[in-house]
C-alpha positions in Angstrom: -0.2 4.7 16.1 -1.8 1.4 17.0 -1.8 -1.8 15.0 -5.9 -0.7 14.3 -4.4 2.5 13.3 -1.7 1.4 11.1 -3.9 -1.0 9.0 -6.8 1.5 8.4 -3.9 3.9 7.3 -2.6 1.1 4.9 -6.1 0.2 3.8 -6.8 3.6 2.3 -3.9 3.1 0.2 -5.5 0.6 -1.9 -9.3 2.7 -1.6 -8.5 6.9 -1.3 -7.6 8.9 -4.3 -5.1 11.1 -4.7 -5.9 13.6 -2.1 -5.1 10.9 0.6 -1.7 9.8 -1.1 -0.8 13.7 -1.0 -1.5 13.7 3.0 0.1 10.2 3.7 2.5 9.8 1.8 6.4 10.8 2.1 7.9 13.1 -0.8 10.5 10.3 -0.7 8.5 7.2 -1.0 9.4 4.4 -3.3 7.1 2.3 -4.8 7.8 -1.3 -6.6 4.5 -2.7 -8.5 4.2 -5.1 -11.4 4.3 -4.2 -14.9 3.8 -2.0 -16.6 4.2 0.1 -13.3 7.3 -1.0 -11.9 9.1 1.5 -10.2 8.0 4.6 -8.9 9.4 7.5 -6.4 8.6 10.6 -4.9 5.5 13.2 -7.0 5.4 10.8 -10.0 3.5 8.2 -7.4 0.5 11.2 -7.1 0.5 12.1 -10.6 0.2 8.3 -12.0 -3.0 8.6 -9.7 -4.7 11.2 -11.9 -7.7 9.6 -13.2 -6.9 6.1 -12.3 -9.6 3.3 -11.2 -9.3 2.7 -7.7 -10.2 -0.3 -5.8 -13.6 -0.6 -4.1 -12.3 -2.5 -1.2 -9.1 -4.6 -0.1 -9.4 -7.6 1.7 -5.3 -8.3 4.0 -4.5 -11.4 5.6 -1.8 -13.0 6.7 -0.5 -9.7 8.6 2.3 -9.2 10.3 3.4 -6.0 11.8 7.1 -5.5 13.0 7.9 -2.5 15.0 11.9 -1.6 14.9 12.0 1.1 16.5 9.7 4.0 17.8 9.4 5.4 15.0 9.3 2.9 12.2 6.7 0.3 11.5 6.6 -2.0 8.9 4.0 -4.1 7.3 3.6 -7.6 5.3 0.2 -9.1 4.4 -1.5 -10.9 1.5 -3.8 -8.3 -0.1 -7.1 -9.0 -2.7 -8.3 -6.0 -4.3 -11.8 -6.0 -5.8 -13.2 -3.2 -8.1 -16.4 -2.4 -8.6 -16.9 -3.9 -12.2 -15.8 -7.6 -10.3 -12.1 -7.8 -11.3 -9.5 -9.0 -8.7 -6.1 -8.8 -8.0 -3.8 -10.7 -5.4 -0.5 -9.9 -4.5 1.8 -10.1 -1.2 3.0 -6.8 -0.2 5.2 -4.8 2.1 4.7 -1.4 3.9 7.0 0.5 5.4 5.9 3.8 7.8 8.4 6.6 9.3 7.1 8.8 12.1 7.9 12.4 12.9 6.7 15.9 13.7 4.2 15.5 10.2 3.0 12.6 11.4 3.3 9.0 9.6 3.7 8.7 6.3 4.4 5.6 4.0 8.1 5.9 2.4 8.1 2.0 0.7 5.5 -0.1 -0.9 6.2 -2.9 -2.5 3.8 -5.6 -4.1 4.8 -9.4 -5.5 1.4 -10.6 -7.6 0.5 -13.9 -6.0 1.0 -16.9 -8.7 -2.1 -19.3 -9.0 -2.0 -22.5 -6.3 -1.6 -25.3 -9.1 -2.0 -28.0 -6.7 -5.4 -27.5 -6.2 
């Protein structure tokens, strides 16, 4: 998978429903989100899908893409989600992709909500 590749993958995470999460996603994932979320593994990731607002688009910077082996890739960016109705979020997040025979699929996503710059 290219670097294009890999971020288009990543960015659907953020923007696809749950049918997308079903393809790319490993049955062993684990998931680390702010509260109320927190922790999440394996099928509950899907199911806490059903009927939830997803994000219209996702805007990553500050990427950085480190590739261990042949068949791992991992991902760090700063990430701003926008849904339609104008709200925003902002957090820095890590992505971690295994390859195989099924193709890639995302086994750890972790985001860190990013604290106001009060210096400004």
């Amino acid at each position: 998978m290219t670097d294009e590749e890999v971020w288009d993958f990543e960015e659907r995470f953020w923007t696809a429903g749950e049918n997308y999460y079903r393809d790319a996603l490993s049955p062993h994932c684990v998931m680390a989100f702010p509260s109320p979320a927190g922790i999440m593994a394996g099928p509950s990731i899907v199911q806490s899908l059903s009927g939830a607002a997803r994000w219209s688009s996702v805007k990553m910077d500050q990427r950085k893409i480190v590739r261990p082996n042949a068949t791992t890739i991992v991902l760090g960016y700063r990430a701003v989600g926008r849904r339609d109705e104008g709200q925003t979020y902002e957090a820095f997040c890590t992505s971690s992709y295994c390859g195989s025979a099924n193709g890639w699929k995302l086994v750890q996503h972790q985001q860190t909500p990013a604290m106001p710059d009060f210096d400004k």
